[in-house]
C-alpha positions in Angstrom: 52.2 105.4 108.1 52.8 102.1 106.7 55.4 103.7 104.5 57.6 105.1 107.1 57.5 101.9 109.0 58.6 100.3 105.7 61.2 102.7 105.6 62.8 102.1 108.8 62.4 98.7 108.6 64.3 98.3 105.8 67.2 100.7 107.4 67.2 98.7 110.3 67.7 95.8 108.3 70.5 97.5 106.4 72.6 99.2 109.1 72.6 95.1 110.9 73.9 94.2 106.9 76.5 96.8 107.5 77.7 96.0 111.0 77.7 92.5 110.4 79.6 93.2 107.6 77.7 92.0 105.1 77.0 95.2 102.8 80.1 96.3 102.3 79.3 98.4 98.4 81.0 101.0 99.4 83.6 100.0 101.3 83.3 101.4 104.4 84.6 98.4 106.5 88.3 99.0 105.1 90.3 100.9 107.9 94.0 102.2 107.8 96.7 100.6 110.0 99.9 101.8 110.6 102.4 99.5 112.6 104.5 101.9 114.6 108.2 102.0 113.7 107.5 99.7 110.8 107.1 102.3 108.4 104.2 101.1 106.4 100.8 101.7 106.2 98.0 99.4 105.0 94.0 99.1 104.8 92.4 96.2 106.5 88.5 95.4 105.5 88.4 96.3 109.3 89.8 97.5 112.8 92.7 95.5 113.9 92.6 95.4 117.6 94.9 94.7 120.6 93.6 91.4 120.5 95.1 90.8 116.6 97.8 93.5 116.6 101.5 92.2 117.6 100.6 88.1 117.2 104.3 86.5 116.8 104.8 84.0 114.2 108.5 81.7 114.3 109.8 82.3 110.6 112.4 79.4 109.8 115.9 81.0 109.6 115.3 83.9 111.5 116.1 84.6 115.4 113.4 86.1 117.2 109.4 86.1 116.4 108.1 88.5 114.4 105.0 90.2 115.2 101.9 89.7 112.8 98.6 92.1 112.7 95.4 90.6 111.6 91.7 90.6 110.5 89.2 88.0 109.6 86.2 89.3 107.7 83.7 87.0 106.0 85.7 83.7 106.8 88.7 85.1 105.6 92.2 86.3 107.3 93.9 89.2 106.2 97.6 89.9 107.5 100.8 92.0 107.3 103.9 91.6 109.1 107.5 93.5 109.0 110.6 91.8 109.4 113.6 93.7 110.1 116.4 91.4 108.6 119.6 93.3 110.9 121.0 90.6 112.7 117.6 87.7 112.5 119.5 85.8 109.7 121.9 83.6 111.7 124.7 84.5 109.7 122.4 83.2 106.9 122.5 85.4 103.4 119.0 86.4 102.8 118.5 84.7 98.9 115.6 83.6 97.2 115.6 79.7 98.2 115.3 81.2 102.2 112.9 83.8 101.4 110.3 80.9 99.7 111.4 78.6 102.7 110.0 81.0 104.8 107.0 81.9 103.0 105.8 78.2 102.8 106.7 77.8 106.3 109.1 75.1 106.3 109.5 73.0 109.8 112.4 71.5 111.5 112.2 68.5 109.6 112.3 70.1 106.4 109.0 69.5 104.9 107.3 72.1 103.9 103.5 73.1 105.4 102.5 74.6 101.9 103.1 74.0 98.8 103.7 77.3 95.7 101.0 77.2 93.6 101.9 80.3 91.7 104.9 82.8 92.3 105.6 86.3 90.1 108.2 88.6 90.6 108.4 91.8 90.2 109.6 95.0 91.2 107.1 97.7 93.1 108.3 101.0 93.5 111.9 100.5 92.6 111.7 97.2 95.4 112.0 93.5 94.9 108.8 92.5 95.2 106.8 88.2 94.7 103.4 87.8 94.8 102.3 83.9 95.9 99.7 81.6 95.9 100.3 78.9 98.7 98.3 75.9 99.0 98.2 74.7 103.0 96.4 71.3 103.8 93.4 73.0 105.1 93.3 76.6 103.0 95.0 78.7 100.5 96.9 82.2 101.0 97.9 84.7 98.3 100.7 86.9 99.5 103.0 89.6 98.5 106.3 90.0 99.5 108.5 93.2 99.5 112.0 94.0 100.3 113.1 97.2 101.8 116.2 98.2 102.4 116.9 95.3 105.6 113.0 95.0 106.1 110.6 92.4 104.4 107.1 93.5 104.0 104.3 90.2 104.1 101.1 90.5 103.2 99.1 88.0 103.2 95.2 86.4 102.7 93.9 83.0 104.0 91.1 81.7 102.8 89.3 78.4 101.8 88.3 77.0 98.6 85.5 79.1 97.4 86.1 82.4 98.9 86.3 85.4 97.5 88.4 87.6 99.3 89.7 91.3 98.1 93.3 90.4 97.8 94.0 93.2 95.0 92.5 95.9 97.1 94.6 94.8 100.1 97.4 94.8 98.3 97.7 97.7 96.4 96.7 99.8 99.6 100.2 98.9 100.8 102.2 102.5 101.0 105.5 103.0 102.7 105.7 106.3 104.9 108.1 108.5 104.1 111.1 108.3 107.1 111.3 112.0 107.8 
């Protein structure tokens, strides 16, 4: 009798790890999310919700907001956006000194908000592609950029010093959906 009380203790104990998000072995947290008409899809280490799906973020150079999915698991923010560069460039030529002014989030005066601690580029699936590690006064962000076609691709994770979170995997569960 003791036993099975053990037993279920110790399942109880581990399905409150699991929902609270801190067992995570197998990786059950990590959920697909497809932004409609965006033509991507990507795992998040959980569900994004109508309360983090569609955010807007102002991007430096570009017309309109661009809307921003996220999700913060153990202290960290995972997030992917799609910009759709038809007609957001005000008549500006989309080259690499704009693309890192909008990635380290430059303001109206100029100055940037974070600072390029790393940058590699590369190409991913026949794609321009930059990974980045940004250093903000508060926090760090890796991110990966893509370009497709007129659409950039942003991924990105925010964390502080000390954290550990699963860039890689979130990363390389980016997959664009084929058009037809």
């Amino acid at each position: 009798m003791i036993a099975v009380v053990s037993v279920g203790m110790l399942l109880l104990a581990g399905l409150w790890a699991y929902q609270a998000g801190h067992l995570d072995f197998l990786g059950l947290h990590w959920r697909p999310f497809t932004d409609a008409g965006s033509g991507y899809r990507v795992y998040f280490p959980g569900e994004v919700t109508k309360d983090n799906y569609g955010r807007v973020e102002r991007f430096p150079g570009f017309k309109q907001d661009v809307p921003r999915s996220k999700v913060e698991y153990r202290g960290c923010e995972y997030s992917s956006s799609c910009v759709d560069l038809k007609g957001m460039l005000n008549g500006r030529i989309l080259d690499r000194e704009l693309l890192y002014d909008v990635l380290t989030k430059k303001g109206s005066d100029g100055e940037p908000f974070s600072e390029i601690l790393s940058k590699r580029e590369f190409v991913w699936n026949d794609h321009e592609a930059v990974d980045l590690e940004l250093q903000f006064p508060l926090s760090k962000s890796q991110a990966r950029v893509i370009l497709v076609d007129s659409k950039l691709y942003i991924m990105e994770v925010a964390y502080q010093d000390g954290m550990e979170p699963d860039v890689e995997r979130f990363f390389e569960s980016f997959e664009l959906l084929d058009p037809s």
